[in-house]
DRENDO-742025 format. One line per 8 residues: number of its first residue (from 0); their letters; for each residue x, y, z of N, C-alpha, C. Coordinates in steps of 0.05 Angstrom, whole numbers. Layout:
NUM) A) X/Y/Z/X/Y/Z/X/Y/Z  ...
//
This chain:
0) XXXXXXXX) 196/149/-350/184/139/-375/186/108/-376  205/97/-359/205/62/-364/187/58/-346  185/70/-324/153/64/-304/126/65/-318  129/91/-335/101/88/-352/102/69/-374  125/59/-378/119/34/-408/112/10/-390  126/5/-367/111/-21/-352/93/-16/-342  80/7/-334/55/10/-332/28/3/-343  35/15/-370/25/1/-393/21/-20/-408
8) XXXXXXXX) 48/-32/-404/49/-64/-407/29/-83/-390  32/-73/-361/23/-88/-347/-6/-86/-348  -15/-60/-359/-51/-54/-369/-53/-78/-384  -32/-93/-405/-45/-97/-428/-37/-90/-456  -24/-64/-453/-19/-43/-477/7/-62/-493  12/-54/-519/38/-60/-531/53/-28/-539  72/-20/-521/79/4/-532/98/14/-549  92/23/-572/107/27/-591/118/54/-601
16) XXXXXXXX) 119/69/-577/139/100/-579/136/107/-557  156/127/-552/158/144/-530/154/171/-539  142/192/-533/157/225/-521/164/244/-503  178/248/-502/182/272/-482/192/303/-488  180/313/-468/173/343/-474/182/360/-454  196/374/-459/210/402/-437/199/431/-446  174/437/-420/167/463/-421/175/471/-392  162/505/-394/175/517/-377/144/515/-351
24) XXXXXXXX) 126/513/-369/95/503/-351/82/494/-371  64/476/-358/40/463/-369/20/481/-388  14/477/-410/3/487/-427/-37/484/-412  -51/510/-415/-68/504/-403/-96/487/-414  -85/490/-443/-108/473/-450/-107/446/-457  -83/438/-475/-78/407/-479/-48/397/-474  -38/407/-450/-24/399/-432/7/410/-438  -1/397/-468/33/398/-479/35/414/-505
32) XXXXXXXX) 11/431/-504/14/455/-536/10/440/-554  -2/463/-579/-12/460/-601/5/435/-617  28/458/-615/50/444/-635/61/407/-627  56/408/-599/76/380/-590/47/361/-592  26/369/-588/-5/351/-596/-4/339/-627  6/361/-641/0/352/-675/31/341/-688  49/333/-668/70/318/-665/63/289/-658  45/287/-632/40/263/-621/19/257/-642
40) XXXXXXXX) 6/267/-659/-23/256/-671/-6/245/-692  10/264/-707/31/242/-731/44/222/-722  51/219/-692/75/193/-686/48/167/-691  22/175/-679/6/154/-670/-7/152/-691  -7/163/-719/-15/154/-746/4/138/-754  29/143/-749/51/123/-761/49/102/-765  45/96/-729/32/67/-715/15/54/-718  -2/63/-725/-34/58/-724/-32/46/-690
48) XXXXXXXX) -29/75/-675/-28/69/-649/-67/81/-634  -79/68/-616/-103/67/-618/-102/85/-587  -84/93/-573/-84/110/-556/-57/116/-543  -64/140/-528/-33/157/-515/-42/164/-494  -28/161/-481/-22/153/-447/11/171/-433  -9/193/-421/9/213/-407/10/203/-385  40/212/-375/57/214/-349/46/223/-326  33/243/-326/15/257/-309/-16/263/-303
56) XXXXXXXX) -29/266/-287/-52/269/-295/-72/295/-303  -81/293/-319/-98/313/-334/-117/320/-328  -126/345/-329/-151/361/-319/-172/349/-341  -199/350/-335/-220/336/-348/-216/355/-373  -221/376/-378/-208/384/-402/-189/391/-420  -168/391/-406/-133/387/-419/-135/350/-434  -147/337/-425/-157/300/-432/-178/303/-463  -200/325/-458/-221/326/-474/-201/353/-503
64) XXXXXXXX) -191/362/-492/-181/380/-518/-158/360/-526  -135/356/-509/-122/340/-528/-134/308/-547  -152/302/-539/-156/283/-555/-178/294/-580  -188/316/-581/-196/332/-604/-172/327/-620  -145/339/-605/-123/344/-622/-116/324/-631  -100/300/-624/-103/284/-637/-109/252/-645  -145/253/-632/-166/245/-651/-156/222/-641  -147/208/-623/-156/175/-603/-158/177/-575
72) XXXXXXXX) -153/164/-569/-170/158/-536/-141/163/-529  -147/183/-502/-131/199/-480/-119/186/-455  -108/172/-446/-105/171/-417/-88/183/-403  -85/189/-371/-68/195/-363/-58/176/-341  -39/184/-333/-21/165/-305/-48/156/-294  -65/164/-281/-76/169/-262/-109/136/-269  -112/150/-288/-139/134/-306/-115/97/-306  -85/104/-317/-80/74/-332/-78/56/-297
80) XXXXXXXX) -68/70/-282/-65/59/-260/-87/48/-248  -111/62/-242/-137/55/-247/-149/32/-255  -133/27/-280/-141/3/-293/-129/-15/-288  -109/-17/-276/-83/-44/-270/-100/-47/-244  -105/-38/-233/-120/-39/-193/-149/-48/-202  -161/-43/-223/-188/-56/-236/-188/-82/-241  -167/-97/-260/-152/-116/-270/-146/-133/-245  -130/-129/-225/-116/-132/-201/-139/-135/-167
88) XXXXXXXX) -159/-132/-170/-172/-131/-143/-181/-159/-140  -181/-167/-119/-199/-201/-121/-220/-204/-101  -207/-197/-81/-231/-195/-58/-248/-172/-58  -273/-174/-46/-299/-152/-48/-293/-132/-45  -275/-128/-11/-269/-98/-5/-249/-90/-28  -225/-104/-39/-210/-96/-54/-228/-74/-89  -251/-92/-95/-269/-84/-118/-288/-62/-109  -289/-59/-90/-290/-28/-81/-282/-11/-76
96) XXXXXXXX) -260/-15/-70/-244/12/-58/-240/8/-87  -239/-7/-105/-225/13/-130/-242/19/-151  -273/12/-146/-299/27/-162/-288/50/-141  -295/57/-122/-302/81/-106/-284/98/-124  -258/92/-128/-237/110/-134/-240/113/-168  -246/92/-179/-255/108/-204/-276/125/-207  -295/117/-197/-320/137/-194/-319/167/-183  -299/169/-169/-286/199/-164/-273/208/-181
104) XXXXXXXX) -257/195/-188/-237/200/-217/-256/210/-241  -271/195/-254/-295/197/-265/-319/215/-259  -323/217/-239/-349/236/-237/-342/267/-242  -319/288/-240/-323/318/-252/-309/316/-294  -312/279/-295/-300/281/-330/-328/274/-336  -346/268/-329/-380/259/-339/-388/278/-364  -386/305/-352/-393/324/-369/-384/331/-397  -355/340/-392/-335/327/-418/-348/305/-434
112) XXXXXXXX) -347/285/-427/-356/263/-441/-377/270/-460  -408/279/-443/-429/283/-458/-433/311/-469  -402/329/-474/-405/345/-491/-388/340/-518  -373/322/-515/-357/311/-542/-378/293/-546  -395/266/-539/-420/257/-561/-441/276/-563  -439/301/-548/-465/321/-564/-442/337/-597  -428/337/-598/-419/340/-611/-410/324/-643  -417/301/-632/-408/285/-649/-439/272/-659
120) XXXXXXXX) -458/276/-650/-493/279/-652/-495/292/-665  -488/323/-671/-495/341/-679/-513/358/-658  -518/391/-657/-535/394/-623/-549/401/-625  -570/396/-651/-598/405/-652/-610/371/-644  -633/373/-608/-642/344/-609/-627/334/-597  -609/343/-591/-582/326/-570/-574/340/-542  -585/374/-544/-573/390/-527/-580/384/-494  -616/391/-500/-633/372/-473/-623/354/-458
128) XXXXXXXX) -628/321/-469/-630/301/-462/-609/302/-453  -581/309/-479/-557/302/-464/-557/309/-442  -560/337/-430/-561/354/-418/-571/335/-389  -600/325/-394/-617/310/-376/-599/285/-363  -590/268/-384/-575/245/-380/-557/256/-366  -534/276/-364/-511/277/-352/-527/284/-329  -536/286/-319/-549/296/-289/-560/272/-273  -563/252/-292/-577/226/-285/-560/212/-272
136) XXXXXXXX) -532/206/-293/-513/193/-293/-494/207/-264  -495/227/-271/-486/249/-240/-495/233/-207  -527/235/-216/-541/223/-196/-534/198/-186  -534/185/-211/-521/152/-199/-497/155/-197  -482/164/-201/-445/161/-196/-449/171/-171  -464/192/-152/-452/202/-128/-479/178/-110  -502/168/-115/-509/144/-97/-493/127/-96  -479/110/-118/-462/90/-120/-440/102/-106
144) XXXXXXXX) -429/120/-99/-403/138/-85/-412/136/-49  -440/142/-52/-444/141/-27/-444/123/-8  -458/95/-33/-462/58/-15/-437/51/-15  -419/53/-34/-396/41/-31/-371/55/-6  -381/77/4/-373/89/25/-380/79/50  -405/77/51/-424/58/76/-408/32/73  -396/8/55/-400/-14/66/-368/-14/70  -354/-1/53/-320/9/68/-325/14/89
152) XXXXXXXX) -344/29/95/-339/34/128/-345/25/145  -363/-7/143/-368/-29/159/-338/-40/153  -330/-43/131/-301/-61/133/-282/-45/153  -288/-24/148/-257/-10/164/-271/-20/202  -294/-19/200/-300/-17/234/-292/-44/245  -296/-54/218/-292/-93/230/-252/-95/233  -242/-85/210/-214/-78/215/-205/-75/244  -219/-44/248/-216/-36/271/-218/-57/305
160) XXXXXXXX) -243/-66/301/-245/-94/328/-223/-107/324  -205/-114/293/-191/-146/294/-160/-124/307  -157/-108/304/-136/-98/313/-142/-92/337  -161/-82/346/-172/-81/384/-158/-106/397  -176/-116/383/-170/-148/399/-134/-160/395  -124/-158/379/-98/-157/379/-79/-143/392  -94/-119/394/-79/-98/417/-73/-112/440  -113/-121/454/-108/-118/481/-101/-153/488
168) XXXXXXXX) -91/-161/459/-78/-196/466/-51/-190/463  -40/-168/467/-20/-154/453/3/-168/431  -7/-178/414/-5/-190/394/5/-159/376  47/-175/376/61/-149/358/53/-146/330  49/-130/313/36/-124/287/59/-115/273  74/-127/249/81/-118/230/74/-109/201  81/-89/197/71/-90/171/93/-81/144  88/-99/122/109/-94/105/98/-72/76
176) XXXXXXXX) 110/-53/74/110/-31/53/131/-28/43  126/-13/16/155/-14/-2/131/-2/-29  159/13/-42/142/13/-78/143/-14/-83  119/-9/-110/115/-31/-121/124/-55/-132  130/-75/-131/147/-92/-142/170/-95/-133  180/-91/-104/197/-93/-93/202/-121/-79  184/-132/-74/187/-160/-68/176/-171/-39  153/-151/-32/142/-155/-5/133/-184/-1
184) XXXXXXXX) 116/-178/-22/96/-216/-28/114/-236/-24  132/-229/-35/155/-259/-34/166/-260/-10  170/-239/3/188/-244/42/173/-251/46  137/-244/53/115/-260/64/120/-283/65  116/-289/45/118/-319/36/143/-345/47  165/-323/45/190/-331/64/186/-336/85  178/-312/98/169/-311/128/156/-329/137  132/-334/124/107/-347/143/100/-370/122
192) XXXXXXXX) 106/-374/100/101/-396/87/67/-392/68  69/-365/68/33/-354/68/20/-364/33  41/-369/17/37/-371/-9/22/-349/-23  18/-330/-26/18/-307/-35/21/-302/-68  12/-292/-89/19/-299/-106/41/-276/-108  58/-283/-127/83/-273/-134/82/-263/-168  88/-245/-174/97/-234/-214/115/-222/-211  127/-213/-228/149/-188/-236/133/-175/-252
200) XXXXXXXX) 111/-161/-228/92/-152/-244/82/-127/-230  77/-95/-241/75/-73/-220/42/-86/-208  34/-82/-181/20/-76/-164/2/-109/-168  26/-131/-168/12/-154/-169/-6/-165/-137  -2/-157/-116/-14/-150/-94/-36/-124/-82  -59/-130/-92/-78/-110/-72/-87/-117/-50  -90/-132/-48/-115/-148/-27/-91/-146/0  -95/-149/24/-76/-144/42/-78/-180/53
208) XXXXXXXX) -49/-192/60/-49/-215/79/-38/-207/101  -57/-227/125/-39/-230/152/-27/-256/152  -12/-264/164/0/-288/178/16/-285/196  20/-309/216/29/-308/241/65/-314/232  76/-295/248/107/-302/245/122/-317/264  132/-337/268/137/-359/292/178/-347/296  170/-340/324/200/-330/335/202/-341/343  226/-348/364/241/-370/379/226/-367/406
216) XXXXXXXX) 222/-344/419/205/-333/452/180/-330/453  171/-354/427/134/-358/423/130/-340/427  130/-309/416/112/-282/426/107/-291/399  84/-280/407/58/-273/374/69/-248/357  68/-252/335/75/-222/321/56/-253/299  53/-219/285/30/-219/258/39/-204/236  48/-218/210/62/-192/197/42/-194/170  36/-172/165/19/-170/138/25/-150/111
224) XXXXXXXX) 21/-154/90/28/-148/72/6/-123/57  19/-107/49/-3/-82/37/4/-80/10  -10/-61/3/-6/-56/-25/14/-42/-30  24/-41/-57/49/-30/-68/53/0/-61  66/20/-59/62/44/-66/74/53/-93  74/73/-110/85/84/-130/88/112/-124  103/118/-144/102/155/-142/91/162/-158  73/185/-152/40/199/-159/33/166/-158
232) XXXXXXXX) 21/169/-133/-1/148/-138/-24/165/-129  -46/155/-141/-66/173/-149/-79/178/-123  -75/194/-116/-99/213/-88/-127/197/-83  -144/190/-110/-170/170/-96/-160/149/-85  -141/137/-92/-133/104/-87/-132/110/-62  -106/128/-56/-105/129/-26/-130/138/-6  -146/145/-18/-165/157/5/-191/127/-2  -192/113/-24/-206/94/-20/-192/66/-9
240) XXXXXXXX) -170/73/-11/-155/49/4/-154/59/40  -160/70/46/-159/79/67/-158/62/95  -175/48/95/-175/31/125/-160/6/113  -148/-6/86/-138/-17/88/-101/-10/95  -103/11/89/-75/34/102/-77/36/126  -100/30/150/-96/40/175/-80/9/183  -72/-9/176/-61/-23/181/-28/-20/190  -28/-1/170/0/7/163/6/31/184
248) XXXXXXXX) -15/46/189/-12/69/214/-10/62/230  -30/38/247/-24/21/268/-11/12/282  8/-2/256/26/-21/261/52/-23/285  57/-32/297/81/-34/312/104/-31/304  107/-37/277/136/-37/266/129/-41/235  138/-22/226/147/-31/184/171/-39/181  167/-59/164/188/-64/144/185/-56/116  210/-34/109/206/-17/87/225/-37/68
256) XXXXXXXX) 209/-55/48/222/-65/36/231/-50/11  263/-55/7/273/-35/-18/279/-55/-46  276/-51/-66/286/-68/-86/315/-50/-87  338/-66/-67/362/-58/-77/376/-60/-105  373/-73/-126/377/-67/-145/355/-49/-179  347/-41/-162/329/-13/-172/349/5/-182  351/19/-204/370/41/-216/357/59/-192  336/65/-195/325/88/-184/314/84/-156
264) XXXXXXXX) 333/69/-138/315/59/-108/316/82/-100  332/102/-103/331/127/-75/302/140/-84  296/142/-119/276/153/-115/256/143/-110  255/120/-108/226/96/-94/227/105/-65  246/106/-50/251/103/-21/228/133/-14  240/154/-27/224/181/-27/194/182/-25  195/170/-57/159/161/-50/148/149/-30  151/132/-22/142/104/-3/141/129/24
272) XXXXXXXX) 162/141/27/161/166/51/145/189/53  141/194/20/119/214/16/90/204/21  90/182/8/57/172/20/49/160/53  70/152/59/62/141/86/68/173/105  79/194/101/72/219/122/44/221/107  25/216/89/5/222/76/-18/207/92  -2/181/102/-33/169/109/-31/171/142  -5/183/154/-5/189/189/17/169/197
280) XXXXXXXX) 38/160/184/46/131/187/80/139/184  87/167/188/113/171/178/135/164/210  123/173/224/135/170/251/130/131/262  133/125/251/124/104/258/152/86/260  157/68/283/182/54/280/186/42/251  214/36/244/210/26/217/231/17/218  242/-4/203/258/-22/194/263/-28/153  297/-14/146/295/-17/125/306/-45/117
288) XXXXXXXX) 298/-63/96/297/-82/86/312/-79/56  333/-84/57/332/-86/27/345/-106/14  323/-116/-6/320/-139/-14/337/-153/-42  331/-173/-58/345/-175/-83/380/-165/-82  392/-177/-58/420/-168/-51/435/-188/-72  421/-206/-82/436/-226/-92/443/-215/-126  434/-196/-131/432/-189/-160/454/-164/-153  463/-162/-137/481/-135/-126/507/-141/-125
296) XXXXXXXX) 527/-129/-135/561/-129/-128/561/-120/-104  596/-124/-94/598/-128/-62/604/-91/-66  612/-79/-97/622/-51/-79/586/-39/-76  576/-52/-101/545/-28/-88/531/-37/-67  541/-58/-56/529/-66/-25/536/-53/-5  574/-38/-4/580/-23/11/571/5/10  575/14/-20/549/34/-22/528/42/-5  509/17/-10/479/16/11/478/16/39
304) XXXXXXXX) 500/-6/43/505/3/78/510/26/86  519/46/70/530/76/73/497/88/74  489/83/55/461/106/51/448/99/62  437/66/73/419/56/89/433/48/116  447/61/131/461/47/160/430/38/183  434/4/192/421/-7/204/408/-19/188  405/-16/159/393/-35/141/400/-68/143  381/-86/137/390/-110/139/378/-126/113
312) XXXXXXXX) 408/-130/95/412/-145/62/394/-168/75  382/-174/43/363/-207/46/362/-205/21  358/-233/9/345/-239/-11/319/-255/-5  291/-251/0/269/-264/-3/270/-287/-20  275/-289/-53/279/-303/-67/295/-328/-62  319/-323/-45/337/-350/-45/342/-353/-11  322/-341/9/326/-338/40/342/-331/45  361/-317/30/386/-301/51/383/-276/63
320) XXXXXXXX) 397/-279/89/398/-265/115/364/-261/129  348/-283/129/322/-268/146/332/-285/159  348/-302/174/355/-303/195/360/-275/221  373/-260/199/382/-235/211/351/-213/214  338/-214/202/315/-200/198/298/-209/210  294/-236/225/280/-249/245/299/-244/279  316/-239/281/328/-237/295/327/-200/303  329/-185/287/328/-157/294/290/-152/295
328) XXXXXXXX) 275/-170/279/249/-168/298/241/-172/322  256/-192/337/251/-204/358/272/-176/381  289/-172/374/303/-152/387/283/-122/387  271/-118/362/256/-99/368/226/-100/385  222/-129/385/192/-135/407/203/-134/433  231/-147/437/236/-152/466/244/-118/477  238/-96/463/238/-69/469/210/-69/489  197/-82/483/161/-74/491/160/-93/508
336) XXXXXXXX) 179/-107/526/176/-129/547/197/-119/571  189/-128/590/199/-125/612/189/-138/629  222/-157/645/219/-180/665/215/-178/693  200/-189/703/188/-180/729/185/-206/745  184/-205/773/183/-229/782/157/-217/802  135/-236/809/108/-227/818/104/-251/838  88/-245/867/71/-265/872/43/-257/882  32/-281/862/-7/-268/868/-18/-286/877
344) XXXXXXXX) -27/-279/896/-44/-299/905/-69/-312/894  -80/-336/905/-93/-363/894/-119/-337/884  -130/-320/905/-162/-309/891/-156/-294/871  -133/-288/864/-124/-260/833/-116/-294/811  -119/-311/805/-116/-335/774/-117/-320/763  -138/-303/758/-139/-288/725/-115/-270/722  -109/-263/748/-75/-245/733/-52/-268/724  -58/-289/732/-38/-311/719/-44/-318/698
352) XXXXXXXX) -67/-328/694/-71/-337/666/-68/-315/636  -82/-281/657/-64/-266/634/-39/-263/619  -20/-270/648/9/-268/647/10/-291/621  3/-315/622/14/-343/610/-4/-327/580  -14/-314/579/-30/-311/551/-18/-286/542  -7/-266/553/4/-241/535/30/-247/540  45/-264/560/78/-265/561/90/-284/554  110/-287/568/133/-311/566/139/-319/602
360) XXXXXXXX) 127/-340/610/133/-350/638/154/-360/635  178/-351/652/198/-356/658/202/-385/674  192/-381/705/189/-399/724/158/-396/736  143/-423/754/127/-411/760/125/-435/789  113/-423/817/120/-442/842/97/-434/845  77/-454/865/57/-442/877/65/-450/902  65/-434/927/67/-438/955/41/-432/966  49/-429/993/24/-425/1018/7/-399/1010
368) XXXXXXXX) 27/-380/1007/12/-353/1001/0/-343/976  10/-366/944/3/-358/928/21/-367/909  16/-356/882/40/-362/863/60/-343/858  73/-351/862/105/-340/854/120/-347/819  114/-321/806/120/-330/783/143/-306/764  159/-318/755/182/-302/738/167/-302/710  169/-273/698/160/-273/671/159/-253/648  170/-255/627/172/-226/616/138/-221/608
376) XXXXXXXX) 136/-187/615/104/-190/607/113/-162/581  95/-154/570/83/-131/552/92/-107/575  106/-85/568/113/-62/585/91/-50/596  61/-48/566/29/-35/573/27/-51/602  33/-81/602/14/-97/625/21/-80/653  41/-72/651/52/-70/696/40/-49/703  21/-41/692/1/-20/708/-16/-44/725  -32/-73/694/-34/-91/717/-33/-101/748
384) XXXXXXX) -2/-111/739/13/-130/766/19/-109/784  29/-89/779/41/-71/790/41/-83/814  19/-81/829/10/-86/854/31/-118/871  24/-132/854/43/-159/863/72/-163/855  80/-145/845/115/-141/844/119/-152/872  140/-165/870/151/-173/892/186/-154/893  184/-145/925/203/-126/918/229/-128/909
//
């Protein structure tokens, strides 16, 4: 319930009550029964509160009966989140993937809709048209569903080349995830100097950044930033966020950033695990991060080292320990390298100049027969050289 009051806050809303309700199941028509509807319709007359905003999300008609019941505008988890990612998109692809996802959201409540204003018309003269209109409106919600599908899927293909080409420059890919408001934007920013904007604010990051992360053994690594996760985060998001998530599948390595001082981090940690086996991304090397150590006592730090062993404390906010977090990245790239000593001769350059562009040249001699060169390369490359190993 404090996730859904900052939820709300962060819509915009001023919220002025809470309820909560213990059944044994979901009531099938207005979610939460007769009796607890004409409970919430007196709290929100009290108020002169102008809408109520459930925890969970609602079937198009459990949404359209309860707000019969009581008589203001309905939302659920699902719709307010919706609106904070509406509020929140800046770049083009970002303002699509989150039309796309309302427009799914929206398209089986259409009907609903134009049977509460046939209703409120009266349905002699209203029954038709309405009737005609919702079919219209049908029509354009699933073209607009369809183009905005087409030009996602030129973005994801263009995605796709910039990570090709990164592959075969083998350029290491990090990528940072965490629930929301945990403080990804700000390590970025640590990290790479990316300026990023920063709130104490849920899902103040949609738009995804890359930037280059500078190690001590000049290897390239690229670490980029994704969007927040939450728990129930709504099913369209994820499937319209989609190729901006293949980033995160991709990736070489996550950093699962945790807001260590979260009451409730274990159950953030859960989520963040639930959605990434969701998008193919669960097996994926990973690295836990947990952040805001500075707001933490030394016994719940020992705590964390207990529940998170291999974790590595930082504060983003005031740079402590990404020394250490730059250092166990570079230990996890020099996993994907292996030192070799080669000599190729003068007509193979291009296997040298690869070497000097995907590795680290150690030494390099040219003699009679060729070049003789020490160098850690990419483990993928020695199918390459193989051949010029020197024994």
């Amino acid at each position: 319930m404090d996730e859904l009051h900052q939820l709300a806050t962060t819509a915009g809303a001023k919220v002025v009550d809470r309820v909560v309700q213990q059944r044994e199941k979901v009531h099938s028509r207005t979610f939460v029964g007769p009796g607890k509807a004409e409970e919430i319709a007196g709290i929100a007359r009290a108020h002169d509160a102008t809408m109520v905003v459930f925890d969970d999300e609602l079937s198009p008609s459990q949404q359209r009966h309860v707000e019969e019941e009581i008589e203001i505008k309905v939302l659920d988890r699902t719709a307010l989140i919706l609106d904070i990612f509406a509020q929140r998109a800046q770049s083009l692809e970002g303002k699509l993937q989150v039309e796309l996802a309302q427009l799914e959201y929206n398209l089986p409540r259409l009907r609903g809709l134009w049977l509460h204003l046939s209703r409120l018309g009266g349905g002699i003269g209203t029954r038709g048209p309405g009737e005609t209109q919702l079919e219209v409106d049908r029509r354009r919600a699933r073209q607009r569903i369809g183009h905005i599908k087409r030009e996602l899927s030129e973005v994801a293909k263009n995605r796709g080349v910039q990570r090709e080409r990164r592959h075969r420059a083998n350029v290491y890919t990090v990528s940072l995830v965490g629930y929301t408001n945990a403080g990804k934007s700000t390590l970025l920013n640590a990290l790479t100097d990316a300026r990023a904007l920063v709130e104490d604010k849920l899902f103040a990051t949609l738009d995804s950044m890359s930037r280059r992360l500078k190690v001590r053994n000049h290897q390239r690594i690229v670490i980029s930033d994704t969007v927040g996760f939450i728990k129930k985060l709504p099913h369209q998001l994820v499937a319209a966020f989609r190729s901006t998530l293949d980033e995160v599948r991709d990736a070489d390595l996550l950093l699962h950033v945790v807001d260590a001082s979260h009451p409730r981090l274990e159950e953030q940690v859960k989520a963040v695990e639930s959605i990434l086996d969701e998008i193919g991304a669960a097996e994926k090397p990973r690295l836990d991060v947990l952040n805001k150590m500075d707001l933490i006592e030394p016994v719940e730090q020992d705590r964390l080292q207990q529940l998170f062993p291999g974790a590595i404390m930082i504060s983003a906010a005031n740079d402590l320990g990404l020394d250490g977090l730059i250092e166990e990245i570079e230990s996890r790239l020099a996993r994907n390298f292996v030192k070799v000593r080669l000599m190729v001769p003068f007509k193979n350059g291009n296997v040298v100049q690869h070497i000097h562009a995907t590795g680290k040249v150690v030494s390099e001699e040219h003699r009679a027969d060729g070049t003789h060169i020490e160098a850690e390369i990419p483990k993928a490359e020695m199918a390459r050289v193989s051949r010029f190993v020197e024994g």
